[in-house]
N, C-alpha and C positions, 0 to 999 in steps of 0.2 A: 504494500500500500504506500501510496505517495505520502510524503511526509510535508507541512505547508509550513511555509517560514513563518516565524514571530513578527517579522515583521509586514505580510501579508495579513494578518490574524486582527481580529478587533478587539480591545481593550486587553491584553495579554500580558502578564508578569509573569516572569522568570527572576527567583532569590534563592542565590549562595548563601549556604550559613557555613562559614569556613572554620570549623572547631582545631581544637588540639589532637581530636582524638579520630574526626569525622570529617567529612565533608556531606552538607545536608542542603538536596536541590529540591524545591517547591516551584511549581508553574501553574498558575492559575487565570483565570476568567475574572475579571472585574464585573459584576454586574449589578450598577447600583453601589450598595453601601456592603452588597455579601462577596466573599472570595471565593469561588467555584472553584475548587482545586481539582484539577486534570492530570497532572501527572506528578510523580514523587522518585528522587534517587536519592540512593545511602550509599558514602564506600570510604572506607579505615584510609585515615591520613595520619603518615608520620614527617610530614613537614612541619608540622608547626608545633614550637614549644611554649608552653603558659600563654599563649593566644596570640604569640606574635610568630611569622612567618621564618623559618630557618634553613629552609631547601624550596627552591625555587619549581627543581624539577619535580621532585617528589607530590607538592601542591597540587601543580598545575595538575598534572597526571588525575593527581584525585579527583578534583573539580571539572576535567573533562569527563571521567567517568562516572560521577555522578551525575552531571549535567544529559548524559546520553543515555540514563539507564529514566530521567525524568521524560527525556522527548521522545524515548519508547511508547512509553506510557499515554504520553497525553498525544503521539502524534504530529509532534510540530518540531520545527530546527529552530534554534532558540540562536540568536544572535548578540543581545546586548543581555546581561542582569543587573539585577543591584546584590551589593555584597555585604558582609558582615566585619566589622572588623572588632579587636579588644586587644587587649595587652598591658602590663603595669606600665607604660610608657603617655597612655592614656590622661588625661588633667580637665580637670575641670574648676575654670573661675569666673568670678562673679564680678559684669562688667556695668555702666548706667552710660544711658545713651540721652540726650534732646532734641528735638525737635523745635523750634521758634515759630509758632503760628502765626502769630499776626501781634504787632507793638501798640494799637489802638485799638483794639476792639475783639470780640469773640467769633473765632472763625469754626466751620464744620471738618473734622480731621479726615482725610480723605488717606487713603491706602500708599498716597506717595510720603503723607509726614509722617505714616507708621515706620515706613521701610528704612526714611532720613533718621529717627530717633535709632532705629536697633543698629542699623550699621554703625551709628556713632557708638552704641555698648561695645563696639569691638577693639574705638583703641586703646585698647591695656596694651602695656608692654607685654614682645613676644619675643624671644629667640628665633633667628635663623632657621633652626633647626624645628621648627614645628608648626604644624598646618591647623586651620580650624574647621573639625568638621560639623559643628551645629554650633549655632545661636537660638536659646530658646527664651522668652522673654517668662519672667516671672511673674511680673506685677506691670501693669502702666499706672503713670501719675498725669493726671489732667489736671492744671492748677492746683496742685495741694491735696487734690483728691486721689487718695490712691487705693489699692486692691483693684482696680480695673482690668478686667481681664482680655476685652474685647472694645476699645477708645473709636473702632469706626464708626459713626457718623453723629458722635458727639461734640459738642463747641467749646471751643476754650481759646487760650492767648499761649500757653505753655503745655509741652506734651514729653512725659519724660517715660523711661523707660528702665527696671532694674533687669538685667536679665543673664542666664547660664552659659557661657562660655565652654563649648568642649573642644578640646585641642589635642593634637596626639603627632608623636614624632615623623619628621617629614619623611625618612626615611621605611617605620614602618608602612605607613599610606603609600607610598609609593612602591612598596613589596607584592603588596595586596593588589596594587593595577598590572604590576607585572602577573602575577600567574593568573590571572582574569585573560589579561592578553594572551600567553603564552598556552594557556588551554582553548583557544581558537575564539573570547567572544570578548568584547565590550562592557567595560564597568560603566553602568548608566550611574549608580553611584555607590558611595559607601556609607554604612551607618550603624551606631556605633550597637553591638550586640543589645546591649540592657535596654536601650530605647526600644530596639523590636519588640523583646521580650515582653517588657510591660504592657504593649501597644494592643500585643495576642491576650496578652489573662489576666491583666487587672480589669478590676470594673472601676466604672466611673464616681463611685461614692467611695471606693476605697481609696484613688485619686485624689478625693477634695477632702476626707477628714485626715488623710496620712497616710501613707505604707511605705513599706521596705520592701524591693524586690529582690530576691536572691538569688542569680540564676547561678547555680553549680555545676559546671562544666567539667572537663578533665584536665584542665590544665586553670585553670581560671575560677574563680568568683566573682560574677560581677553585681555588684549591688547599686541601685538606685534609689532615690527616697522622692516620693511625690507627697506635695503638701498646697491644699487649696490649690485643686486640680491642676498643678506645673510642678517639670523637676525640676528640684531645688540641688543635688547632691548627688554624683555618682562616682563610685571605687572601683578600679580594676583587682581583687587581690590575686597573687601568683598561687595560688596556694587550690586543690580541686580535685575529683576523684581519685586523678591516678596515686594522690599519694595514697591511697589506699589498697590499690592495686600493688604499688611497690612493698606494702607490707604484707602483705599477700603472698605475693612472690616469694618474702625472706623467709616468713612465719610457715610456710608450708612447704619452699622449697619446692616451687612448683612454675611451669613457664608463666612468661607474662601473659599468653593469650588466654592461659588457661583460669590463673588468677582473675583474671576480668571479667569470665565468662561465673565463675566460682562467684565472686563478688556481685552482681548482675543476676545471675538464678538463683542463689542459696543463702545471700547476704542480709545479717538478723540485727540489729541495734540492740535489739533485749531477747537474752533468752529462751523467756517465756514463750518467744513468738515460734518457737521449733519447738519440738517432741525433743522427748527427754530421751529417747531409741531412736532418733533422726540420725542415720550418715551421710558425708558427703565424699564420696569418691573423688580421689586429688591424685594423678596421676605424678609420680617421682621426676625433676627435672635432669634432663640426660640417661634418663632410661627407662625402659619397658615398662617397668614396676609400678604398680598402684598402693594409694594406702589411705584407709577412712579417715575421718575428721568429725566428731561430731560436730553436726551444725548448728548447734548452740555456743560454740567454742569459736565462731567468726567473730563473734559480737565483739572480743579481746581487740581485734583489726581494726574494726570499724566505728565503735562508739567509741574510741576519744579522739581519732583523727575530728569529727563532726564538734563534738566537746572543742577543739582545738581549732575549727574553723570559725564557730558560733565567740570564740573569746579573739579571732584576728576581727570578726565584723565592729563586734562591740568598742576594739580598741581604733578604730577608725572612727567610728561614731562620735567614738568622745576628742579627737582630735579635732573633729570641725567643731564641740560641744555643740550637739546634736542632742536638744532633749528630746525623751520617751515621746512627750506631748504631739511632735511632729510627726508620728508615724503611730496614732493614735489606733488606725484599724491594723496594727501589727506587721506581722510579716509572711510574702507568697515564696516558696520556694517553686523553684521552676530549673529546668536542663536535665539532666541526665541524670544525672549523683540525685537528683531530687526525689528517687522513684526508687530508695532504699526502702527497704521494709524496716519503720518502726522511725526514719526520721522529722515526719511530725511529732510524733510526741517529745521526742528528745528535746529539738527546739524550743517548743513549746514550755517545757521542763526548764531548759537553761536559760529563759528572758524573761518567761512569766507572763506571756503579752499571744496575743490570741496567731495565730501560726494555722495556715493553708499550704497545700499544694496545689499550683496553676499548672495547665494547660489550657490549650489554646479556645479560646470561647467558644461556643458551639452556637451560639446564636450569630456569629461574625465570620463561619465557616459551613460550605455547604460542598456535595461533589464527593471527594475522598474522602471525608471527615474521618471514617473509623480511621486511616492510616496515620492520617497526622494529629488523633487524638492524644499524645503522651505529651510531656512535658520535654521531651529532646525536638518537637518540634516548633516551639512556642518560640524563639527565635528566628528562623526560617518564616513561619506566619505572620510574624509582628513585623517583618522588614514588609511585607510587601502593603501589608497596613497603615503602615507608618509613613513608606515611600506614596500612597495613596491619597493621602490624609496632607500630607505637607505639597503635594505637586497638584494633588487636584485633574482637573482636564487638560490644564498648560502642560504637559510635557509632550515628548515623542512617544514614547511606553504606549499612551492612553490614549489611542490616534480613533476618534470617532468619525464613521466611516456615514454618509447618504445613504437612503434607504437603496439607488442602483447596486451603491458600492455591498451593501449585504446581501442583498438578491443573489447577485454574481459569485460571493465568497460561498453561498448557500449550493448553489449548481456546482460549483470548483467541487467542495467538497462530497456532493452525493457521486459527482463521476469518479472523485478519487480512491470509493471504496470501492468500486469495478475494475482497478488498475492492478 
């Protein structure tokens, strides 16, 4: 069957989630406000360490392969995506921009003195070495009045702006358009993992009284805090499953692939949660030989790495002095590491403060839902919602086609399943 380019297709997204551990392709249907997801690719990447890119070739490879195993699937050759990036090289600050409306009298703020006041939030000083990849406004001030979230077509003489600044080394962003390029497609853009994430499985009230998102990846922690529905604060930490995996490996004496597979099927936070005559067969590393494990005996691996990630968040938190009070509806775990048996409650246990696991909204996804219903795809979802939400109709991505022009795509493709 013929395959139809992406960029013949009407309203079509293609998003890389380029992990430590993974490379995770999502291609979807815009239609309206729902994401139609049409095709899905997985494939193990060891290019990249703690979120940031370290083999160029290895990457790409991945992200073509993933990318090809999505346009199987849904049928279409994907040319351009948007991508995912993170890494502790990651920063985020807080910048205030103005805008001068008018020196006599009260004028109507029109979308060109929104755009004059944010750009002005941008000149903080920056290093050479480091690119901005969002500006997200927090708060606007019209005259003295502030907490305004949305200042279009209100009147005033003064229009200010405080807003979040995320900036990330020039060097890694530019790694990230290399193996984009170099696996054959087009980075339409890049952004930054947590923003996805949150964008797939927070809700909107959790947004405006507070939260914390935690996305736990294999290489990475990335945590966001939304307060009075805008982010105010996000962290890259290096620190994410695999160290668990590598305790694994030591504790057991067992390969890495097997340890993660160990880890991922059989892996218990508390005890209680396996039979007390549960085994876990762990095959000997560098030889034939197998040897049980009772699976109640993982939990030693795994609950204090988690104890030990839960006390790196906390010591971040208090760094910005971060009260409780700003992340009043608690905290969403969401990625991969998120889908431990038993690590809600732990969390929950070590902050005292109400604790979920996200994945990606089901009211905001329709199409493949069952596949990309886990929390490993809640980043991959959220870019193409987020990329959605911030571009709107103005891009090339989201090219709306005359009713000829869909007739005609309608015939293309009833003759192309006779081919």
């Amino acid at each position: 069957m013929m395959k139809m380019a992406v960029s013949e297709m009407e309203n079509i997204i293609a998003a890389v989630d380029i992990g430590t551990t993974k490379v995770c392709t999502v291609i979807a249907e815009i239609r309206g406000e729902e994401i139609n997801v049409i095709g899905v690719g997985w494939q193990e990447n060891n290019g990249v360490a703690k979120g940031s890119v370290v083999n160029i070739a290895d990457t790409s490879k991945a992200i073509q392969r993933s990318v090809e195993k999505a346009e199987e699937m849904a049928n279409v050759k994907v040319e351009s995506v948007i991508a995912s990036i993170s890494g502790k090289h990651i920063m985020g600050i807080k910048g205030h921009g103005m805008s001068s409306l008018s020196h006599s009298k009260q004028k109507e703020i029109a979308e060109a003195d929104i755009d004059r006041a944010v750009e002005g939030a941008t000149s903080v000083p920056m290093s050479n070495d480091r690119e901005t990849l969002h500006v997200i406004p927090m708060q606007y001030i019209v005259d003295s009045q502030d907490e305004i979230r949305n200042p279009l077509g209100m009147t005033g003489m003064k229009l200010e702006v405080d807003a979040y600044i995320i900036t990330g080394a020039t060097t890694a962003i530019d790694n990230v358009r290399k193996v984009i390029d170099k696996a054959g497609y087009k980075a339409e853009d890049i952004i930054l993992q947590p923003l996805g994430s949150a964008e797939a499985v927070l809700y909107n009230d959790e947004k405006d009284i507070g939260v914390l998102l935690v996305d736990i990846g294999g290489g990475t922690t990335d945590i966001a805090l939304y307060y009075k529905d805008s982010l105010r604060f996000v962290k890259v930490i290096p620190v994410g499953g695999n160290l668990i995996t590598t305790d694994l490996v030591q504790g057991l004496q067992t390969p890495k692939a097997t340890a993660e597979e160990i880890k991922k099927k059989y892996g218990v936070i508390y005890g209680e949660d396996a039979g007390d005559d549960e085994y876990v067969e762990v095959p000997d590393m560098g030889s034939n030989k197998v040897h049980s494990v009772l699976r109640r005996e993982l939990t030693r691996y795994i609950k204090p790495r988690i104890q030990e990630l839960v006390s790196f968040i906390q010591a971040e938190l208090d760094k910005e002095n971060i009260d409780r009070s700003m992340y009043a509806g608690g905290l969403v775990l969401t990625g991969g590491s998120s889908m431990l048996n038993g690590i809600e409650r732990l969390v929950k246990e070590e902050t005292n403060m109400r604790v979920r696991v996200g994945a990606p909204l089901k009211e905001k996804v329709i199409g493949l839902y069952d596949i990309v219903s886990t929390p490993e795809y809640s980043t991959a979802i959220g870019l193409i919602d987020y990329y959605m939400h911030e571009q709107g109709e103005n891009n090339s991505f989201l090219k709306r086609k005359n009713i000829f022009d869909r007739i005609w795509m309608s015939i293309k493709k009833i003759i192309s399943e006779y081919i």
